[in-house]
N, C-alpha and C positions, 0 to 999 in steps of 0.2 A: 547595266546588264543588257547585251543583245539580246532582243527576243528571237531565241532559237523555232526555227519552222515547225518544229515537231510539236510545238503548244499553241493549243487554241486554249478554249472558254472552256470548252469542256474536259482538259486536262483540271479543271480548278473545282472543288465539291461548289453546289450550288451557293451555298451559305457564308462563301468566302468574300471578307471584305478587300473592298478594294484602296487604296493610297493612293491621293492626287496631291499628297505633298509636297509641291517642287522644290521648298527647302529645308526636304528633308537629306542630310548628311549621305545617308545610306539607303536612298531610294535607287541606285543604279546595282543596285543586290539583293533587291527585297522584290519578294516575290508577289505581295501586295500591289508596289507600283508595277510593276508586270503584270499583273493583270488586269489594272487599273487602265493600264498603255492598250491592251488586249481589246477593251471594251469600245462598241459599236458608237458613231455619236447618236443613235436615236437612243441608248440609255438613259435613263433621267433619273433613277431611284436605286437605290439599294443599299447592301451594308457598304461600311466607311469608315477609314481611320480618320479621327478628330484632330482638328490641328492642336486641342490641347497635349496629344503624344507628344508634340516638340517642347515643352515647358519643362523646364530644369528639375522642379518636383517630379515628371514624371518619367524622367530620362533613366 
């Protein structure tokens, strides 16, 4: 997914996690890893998808 100009951080509720799953399948449409791509690197903290999402059970 190109990050479109029109979205920053603050198009996103505060409480929104972020995806840094690079292998994840369908992080180039997920609006997670976009805002995940979005965030500053002096970020260090916040909510987060678990790389357990990718585990067959939880697929």
């Amino acid at each position: 997914m190109e990050i479109n100009e029109s979205l920053s951080l603050e198009t996103f509720p505060k409480s929104y996690e972020a995806c840094f799953l690079e292998s994840c399948s369908v992080k180039e449409n997920c609006l997670h890893h976009l805002y995940f791509k979005l965030q500053p690197s002096t970020n260090t903290w916040g909510g987060a998808i678990y790389p357990s999402a990718l585990l067959p059970e939880n697929l």
